[in-house]
C-alpha positions in Angstrom: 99.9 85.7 81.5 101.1 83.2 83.8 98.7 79.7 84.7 96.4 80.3 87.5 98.6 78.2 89.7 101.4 80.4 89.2 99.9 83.2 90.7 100.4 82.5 94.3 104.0 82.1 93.5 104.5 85.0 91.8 103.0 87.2 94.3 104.8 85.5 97.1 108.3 85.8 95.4 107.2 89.8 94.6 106.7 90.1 98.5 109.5 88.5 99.7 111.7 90.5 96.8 110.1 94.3 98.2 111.0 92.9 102.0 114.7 92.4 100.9 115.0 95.7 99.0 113.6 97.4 101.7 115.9 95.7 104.1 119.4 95.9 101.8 121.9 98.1 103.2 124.0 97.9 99.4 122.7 99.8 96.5 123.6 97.2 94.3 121.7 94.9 96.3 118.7 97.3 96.6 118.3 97.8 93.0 118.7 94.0 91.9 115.6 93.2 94.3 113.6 95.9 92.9 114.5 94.2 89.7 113.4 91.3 90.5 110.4 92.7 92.4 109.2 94.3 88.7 109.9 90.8 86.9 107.4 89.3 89.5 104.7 91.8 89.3 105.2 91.8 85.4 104.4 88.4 85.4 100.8 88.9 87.5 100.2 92.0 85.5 101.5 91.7 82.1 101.6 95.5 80.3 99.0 95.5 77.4 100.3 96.9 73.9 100.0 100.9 73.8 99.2 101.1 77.5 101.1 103.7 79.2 101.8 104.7 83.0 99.8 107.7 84.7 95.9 108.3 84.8 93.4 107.9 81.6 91.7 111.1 80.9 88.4 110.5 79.3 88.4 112.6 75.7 87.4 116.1 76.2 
């Protein structure tokens, strides 16, 4: 988890990254933003061992 401090940077830098993928007429250049983008957003939200994507269903 990053320091507090580093959260504004992080979620600045994640921004900026998904406004220059979005803008990126090169698909090479598309997909290394979104790469970074997901670097970024991994650092504010770090995955958590044994969490996986997609809803939680409560047990039945």
């Amino acid at each position: 988890m990053p320091y507090f401090d580093d959260r504004p940077y992080f979620e600045r830098r994640a921004e900026e990254e998904l406004d220059l993928a979005q803008r990126a007429a090169h698909p090479a250049a598309v997909k290394a933003h979104y790469d970074l983008l997901s670097h970024y957003l991994d650092q504010l939200y770090p995955r958590v061992e044994g969490d996986q994507a997609g809803p939680q269903h409560a047990p039945a």
